[in-house]
C-alpha positions in Angstrom: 19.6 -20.4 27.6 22.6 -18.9 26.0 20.9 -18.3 22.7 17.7 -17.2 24.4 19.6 -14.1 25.9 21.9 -13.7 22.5 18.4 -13.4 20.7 16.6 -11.2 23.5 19.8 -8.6 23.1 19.4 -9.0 19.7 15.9 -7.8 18.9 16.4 -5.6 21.5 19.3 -3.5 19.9 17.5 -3.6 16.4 14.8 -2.0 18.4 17.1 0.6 19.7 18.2 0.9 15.8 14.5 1.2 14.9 13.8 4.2 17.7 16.7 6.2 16.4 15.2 5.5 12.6 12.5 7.4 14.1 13.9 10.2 16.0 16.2 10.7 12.9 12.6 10.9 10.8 12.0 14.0 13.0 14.5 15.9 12.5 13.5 18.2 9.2 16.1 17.8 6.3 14.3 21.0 4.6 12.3 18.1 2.5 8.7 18.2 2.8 7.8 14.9 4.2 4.4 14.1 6.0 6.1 12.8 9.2 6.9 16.3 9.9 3.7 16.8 11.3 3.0 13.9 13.1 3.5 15.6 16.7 1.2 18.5 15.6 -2.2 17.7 17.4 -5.7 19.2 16.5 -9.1 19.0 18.9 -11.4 17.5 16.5 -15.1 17.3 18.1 -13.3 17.9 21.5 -10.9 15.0 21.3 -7.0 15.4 20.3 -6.2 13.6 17.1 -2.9 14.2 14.9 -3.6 15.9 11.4 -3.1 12.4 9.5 -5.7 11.0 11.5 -8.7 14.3 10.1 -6.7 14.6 6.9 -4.7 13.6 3.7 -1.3 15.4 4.5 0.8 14.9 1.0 4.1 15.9 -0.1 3.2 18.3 -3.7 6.9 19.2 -4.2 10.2 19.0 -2.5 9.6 22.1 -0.5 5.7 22.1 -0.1 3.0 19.9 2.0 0.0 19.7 1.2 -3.4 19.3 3.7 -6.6 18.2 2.5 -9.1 17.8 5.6 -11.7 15.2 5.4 -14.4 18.5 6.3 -14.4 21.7 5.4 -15.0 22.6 9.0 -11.3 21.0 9.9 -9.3 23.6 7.5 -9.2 26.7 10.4 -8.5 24.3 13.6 -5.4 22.3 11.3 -4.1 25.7 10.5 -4.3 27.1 14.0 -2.7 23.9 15.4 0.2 24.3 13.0 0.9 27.9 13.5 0.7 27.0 17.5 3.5 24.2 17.1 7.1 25.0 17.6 8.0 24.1 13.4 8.1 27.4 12.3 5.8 26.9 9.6 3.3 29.1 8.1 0.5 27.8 6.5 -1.6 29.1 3.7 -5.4 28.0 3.2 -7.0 28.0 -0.6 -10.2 26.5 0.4 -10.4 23.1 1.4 -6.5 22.8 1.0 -3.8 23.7 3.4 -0.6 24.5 1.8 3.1 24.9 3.7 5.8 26.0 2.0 9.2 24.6 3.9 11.8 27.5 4.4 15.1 27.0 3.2 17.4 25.9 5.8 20.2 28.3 6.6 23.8 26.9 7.4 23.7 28.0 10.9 20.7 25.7 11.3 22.0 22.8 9.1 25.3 22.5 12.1 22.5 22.8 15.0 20.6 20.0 14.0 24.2 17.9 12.9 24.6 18.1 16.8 21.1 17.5 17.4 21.6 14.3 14.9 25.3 13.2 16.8 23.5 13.6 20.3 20.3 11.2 19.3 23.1 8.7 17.3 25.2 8.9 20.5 22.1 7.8 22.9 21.1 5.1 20.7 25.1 4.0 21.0 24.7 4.0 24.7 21.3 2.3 24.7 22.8 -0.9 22.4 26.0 -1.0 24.7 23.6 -0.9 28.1 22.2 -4.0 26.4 25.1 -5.6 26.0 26.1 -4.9 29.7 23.1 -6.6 30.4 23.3 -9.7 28.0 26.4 -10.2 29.9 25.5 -9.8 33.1 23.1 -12.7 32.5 25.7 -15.1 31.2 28.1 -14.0 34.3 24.8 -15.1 36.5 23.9 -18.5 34.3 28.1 -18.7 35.1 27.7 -18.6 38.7 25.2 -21.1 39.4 26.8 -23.2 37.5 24.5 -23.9 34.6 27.4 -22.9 31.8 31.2 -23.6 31.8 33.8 -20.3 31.7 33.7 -21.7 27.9 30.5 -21.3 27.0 30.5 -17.9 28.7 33.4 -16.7 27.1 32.0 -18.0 24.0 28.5 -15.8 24.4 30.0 -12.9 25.6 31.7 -13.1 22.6 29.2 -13.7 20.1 27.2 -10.4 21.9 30.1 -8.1 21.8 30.0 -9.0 17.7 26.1 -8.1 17.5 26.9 -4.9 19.4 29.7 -4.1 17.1 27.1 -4.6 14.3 24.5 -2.2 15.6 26.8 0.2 16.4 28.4 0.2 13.2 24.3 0.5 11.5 24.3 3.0 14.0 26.6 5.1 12.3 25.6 4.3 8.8 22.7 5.9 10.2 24.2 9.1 11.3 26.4 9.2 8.5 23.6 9.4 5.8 21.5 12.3 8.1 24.7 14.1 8.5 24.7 13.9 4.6 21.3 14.9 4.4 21.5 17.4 6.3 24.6 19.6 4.5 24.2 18.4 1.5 21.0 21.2 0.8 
């Protein structure tokens, strides 16, 4: 029972680890990485499908994506999609390929997106401690029907509050290398 809800809390904090993995992947570094335009939706054939999904998005240097649509027909609709999202990026068509060049980020921006970065590390804190809270508030009700002694719960409760010490510290590993990333351009 007690290891059931030590491993439950466990897989669900590296969960919350993984989700902030991904918000963090979001937020551009002024790198050109194809998960930038993962959100960025096109109508192909009248359905909504992300660029990946109608063409080869690759990274051609630091600073520059490149778009390669599967048909010829795709090149205006991936270009009108990307001007209509919120990036700020301008594309440039030579044929069948799509080009955007990443601006340079300025410093005001860099500290904007530092507190963007703190803000998503500090909800990912709060959804590993909510866990915990919960984690213990299981052992406190195996406790009070009397199916562990004050031991074993003490024990548990323990052996939790050392796994959320350990994804909060990965946690800030985590926020420590964006913030890095971030100013260090």
């Amino acid at each position: 029972m007690i290891s059931d809800i030590q491993q439950s809390a466990a897989t669900r904090m590296g969960k919350s680890i993984e989700a902030l993995k991904h918000e963090f992947s979001k937020i551009r570094t002024g790198r050109a990485h194809p998960s930038l335009l993962d959100q960025v939706v096109v109508s192909y054939y009248g359905s909504e499908s992300s660029i990946s999904a109608v063409a080869n998005v690759a990274v051609e240097d630091a600073r520059t994506l490149s778009i390669t649509p599967w048909e010829k027909s795709m090149v205006t609709a991936i270009e009108k999609a990307i001007l209509k999202s919120d990036l700020g990026l301008n594309p440039s068509t030579n044929g069948m390929t799509i080009r955007i060049p990443l601006p340079a980020l300025t410093e005001e921006r860099r500290r904007a997106l530092v507190k963007v970065v703190k803000n998503e590390a500090e909800n990912g804190r709060v959804a590993i401690r909510n866990i915990r809270r919960d984690a213990n508030s299981e052992i406190k009700d195996l406790l009070k029907e009397k199916m562990i002694s004050e031991d074993d719960a003490r024990v548990a409760e323990e052996k939790i509050q050392k796994l959320t010490d350990q994804y909060i510290k990965d946690a800030e590993k985590l926020l420590e290398a964006k913030e890095a990333d971030l100013l260090s351009m």
